[in-house]
C-alpha positions as CSV (number, residue, x, y, z in Angstrom):
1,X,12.3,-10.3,8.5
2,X,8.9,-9.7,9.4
3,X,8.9,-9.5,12.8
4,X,11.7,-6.8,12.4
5,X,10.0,-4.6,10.4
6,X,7.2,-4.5,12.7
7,X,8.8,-3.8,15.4
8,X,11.0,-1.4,14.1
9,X,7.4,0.1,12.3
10,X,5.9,0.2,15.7
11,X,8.7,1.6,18.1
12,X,9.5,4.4,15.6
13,X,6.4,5.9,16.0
14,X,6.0,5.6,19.3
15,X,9.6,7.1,20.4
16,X,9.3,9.8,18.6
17,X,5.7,10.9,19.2
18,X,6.8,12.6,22.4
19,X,9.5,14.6,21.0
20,X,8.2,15.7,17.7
21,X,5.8,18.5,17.2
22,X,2.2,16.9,15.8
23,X,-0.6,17.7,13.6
24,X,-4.0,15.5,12.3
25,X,-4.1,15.0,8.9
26,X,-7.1,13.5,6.4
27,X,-5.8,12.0,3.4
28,X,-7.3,10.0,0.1
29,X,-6.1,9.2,-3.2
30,X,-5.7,6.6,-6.3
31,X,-3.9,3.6,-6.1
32,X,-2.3,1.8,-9.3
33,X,-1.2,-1.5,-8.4
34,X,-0.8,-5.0,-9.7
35,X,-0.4,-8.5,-8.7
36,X,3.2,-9.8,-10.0
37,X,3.6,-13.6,-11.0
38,X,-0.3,-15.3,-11.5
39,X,0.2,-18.3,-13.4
40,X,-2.4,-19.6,-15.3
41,X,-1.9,-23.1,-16.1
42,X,1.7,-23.2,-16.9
43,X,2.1,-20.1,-18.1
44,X,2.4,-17.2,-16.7
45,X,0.2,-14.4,-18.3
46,X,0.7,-10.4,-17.8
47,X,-1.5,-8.3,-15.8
48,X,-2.2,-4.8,-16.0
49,X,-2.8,-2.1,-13.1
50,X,-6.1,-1.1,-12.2
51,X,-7.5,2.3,-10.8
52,X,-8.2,1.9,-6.7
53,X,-8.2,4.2,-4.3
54,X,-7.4,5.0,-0.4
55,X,-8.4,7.1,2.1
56,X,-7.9,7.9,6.0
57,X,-6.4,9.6,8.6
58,X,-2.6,10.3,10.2
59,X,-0.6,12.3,12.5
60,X,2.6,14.1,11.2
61,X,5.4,14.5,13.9
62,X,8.3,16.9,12.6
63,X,11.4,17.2,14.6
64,X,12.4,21.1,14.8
65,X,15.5,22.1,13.2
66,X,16.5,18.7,10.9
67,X,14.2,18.9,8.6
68,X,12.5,15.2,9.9
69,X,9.1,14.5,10.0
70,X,7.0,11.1,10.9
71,X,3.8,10.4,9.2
72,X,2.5,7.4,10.6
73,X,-0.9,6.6,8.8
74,X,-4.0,4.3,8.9
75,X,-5.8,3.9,5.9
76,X,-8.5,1.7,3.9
77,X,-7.3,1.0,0.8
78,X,-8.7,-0.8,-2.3
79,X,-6.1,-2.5,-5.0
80,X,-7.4,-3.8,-8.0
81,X,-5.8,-6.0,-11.1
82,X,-6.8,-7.3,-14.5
83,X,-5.8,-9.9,-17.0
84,X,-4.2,-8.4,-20.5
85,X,-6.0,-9.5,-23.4
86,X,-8.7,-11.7,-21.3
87,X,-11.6,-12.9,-23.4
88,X,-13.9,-12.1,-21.4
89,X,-15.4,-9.6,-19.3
90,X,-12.9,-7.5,-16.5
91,X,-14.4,-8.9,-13.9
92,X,-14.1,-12.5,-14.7
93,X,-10.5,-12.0,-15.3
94,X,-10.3,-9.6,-12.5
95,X,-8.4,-9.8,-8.9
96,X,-9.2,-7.4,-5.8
97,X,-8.6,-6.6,-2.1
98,X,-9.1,-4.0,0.0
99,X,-6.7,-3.6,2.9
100,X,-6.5,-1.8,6.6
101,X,-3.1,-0.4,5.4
102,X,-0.6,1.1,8.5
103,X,2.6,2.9,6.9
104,X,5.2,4.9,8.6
105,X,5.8,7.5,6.1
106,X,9.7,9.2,7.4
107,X,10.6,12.4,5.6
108,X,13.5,14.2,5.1
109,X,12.4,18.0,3.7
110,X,13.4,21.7,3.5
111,X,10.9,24.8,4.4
112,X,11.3,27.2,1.7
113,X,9.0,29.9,3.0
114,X,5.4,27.9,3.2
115,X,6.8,25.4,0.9
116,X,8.6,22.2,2.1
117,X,9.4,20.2,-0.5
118,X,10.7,16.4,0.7
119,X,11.8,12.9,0.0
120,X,10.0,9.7,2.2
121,X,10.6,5.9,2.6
122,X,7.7,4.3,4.1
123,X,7.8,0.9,5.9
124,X,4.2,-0.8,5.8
125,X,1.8,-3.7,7.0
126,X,-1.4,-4.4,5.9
127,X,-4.3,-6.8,6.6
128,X,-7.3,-7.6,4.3
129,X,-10.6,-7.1,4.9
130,X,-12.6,-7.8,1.9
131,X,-12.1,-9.7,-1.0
132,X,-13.7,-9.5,-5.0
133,X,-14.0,-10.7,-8.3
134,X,-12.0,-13.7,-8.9
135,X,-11.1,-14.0,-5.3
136,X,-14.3,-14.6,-4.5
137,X,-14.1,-18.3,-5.6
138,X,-11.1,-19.1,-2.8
139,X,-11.5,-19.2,0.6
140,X,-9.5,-17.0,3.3
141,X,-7.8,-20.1,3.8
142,X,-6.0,-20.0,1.2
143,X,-4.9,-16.3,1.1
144,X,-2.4,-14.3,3.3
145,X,-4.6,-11.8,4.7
146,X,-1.2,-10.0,6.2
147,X,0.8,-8.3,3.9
148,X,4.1,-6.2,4.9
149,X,6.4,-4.0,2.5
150,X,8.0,-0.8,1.8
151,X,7.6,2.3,-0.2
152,X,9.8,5.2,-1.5
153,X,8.2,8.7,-2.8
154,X,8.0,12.1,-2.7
155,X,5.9,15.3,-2.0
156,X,5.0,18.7,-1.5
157,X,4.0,20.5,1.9
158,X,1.9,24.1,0.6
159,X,1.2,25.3,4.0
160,X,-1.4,22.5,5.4
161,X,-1.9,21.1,1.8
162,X,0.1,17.8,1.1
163,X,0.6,16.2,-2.3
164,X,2.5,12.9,-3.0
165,X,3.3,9.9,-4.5
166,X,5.2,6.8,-4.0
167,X,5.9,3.3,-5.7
168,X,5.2,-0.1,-3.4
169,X,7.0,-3.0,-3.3
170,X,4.8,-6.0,-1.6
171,X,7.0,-8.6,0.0
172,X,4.8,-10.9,1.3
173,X,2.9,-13.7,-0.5
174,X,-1.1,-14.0,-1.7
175,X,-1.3,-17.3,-1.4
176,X,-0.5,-19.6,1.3
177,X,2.3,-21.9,-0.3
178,X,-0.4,-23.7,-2.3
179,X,-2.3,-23.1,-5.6
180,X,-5.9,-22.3,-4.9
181,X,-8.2,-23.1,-7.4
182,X,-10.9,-20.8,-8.6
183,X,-13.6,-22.2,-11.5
184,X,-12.0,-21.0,-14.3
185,X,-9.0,-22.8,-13.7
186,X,-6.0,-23.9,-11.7
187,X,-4.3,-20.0,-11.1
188,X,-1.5,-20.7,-9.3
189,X,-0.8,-17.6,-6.8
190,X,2.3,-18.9,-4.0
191,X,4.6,-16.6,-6.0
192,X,2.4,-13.9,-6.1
193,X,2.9,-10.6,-4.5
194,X,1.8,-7.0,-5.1
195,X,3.2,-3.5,-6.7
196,X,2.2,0.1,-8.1
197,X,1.7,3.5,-7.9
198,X,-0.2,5.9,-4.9
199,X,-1.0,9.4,-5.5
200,X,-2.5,10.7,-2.6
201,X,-3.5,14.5,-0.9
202,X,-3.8,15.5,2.5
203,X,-5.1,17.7,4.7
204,X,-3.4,18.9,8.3
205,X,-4.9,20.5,11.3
């Protein structure tokens, strides 16, 4: 499944690059995400989303006439996750990655004078750069540095102003198929993928 989306990420944006009319964008915005499934132990505790952020650039292509637009985008972007009810500080009981994140935003909108609202889903990969807080304690080893999922949202076009948002669903894994250790125990991560929330704005030239 992988491989699929990939390819069908990558040849999407390139076929319709040539046919589409194109503009630049700069975007940044908040991410609110989690980590789903950390075991601690045996059990498995609950974990609460975190403030991070993104930012980058993109091209928006929109087919005249239909109302279709790629967005294809290439971003930094931090996620963050803490421990409910930890005993001690955030930090300690804190997991985060930033990410090289490449989505293929495709929306479907309506031009109401210099308003356009629309609806997107948003195939995406992702590759980690940098990892923090309790993450610092396992080696890249241990850790899927790829990631790969999808997104749905949607947003408002004012004239070159863009505002949206959009829930994530990570389907790849953290961990790879074992249970890294980290000093403050044995946190067992092989089931453990990531979701949330992005709010972002952006600019087009």
């Amino acid at each position: 499944m992988k491989k699929y989306l990939i390819t069908w990420v990558l040849m999407l944006g390139i076929g319709t690059a040539a046919l589409a009319q194109g503009s630049v964008l700069v975007k940044a915005g908040l991410n609110f995400n989690k980590f789903q499934d950390i075991q601690v132990g045996e059990l498995k505790k609950s974990w609460e989303m975190q403030t991070g952020f993104h930012a980058g650039i993109g091209w928006q292509y929109k087919i005249p006439l239909i109302g279709l637009s790629f967005q294809p985008e290439i971003l930094y972007s931090r996620v963050r996750t803490d421990l409910i009810g930890g005993s001690v500080s955030q930090d300690s009981y804190g997991f985060r990655l930033d990410y090289i994140d490449v989505p293929l935003n495709v929306q479907l909108g309506i031009n109401i004078l210099f308003l356009r609202p629309y609806v997107f889903a948003a195939p995406y990969i992702r590759y980690a750069l940098f990892k923090g807080n309790m993450l610092e304690h396992v080696s890249w080893d241990n850790i899927n540095r790829f990631d790969y999922g999808f997104s749905l949202g949607a947003g408002l076009e004012i004239w070159k102003l863009q505002i949206s948002g959009k829930y994530n669903w990570g389907f790849g894994k953290l961990a790879k198929g074992g249970t890294p250790h980290i000093d403050k125990g044995d946190w067992k991560l092989g089931d453990t993928n990531m979701r949330g929330f992005e709010l972002s704005v952006a600019f087009l030239f």
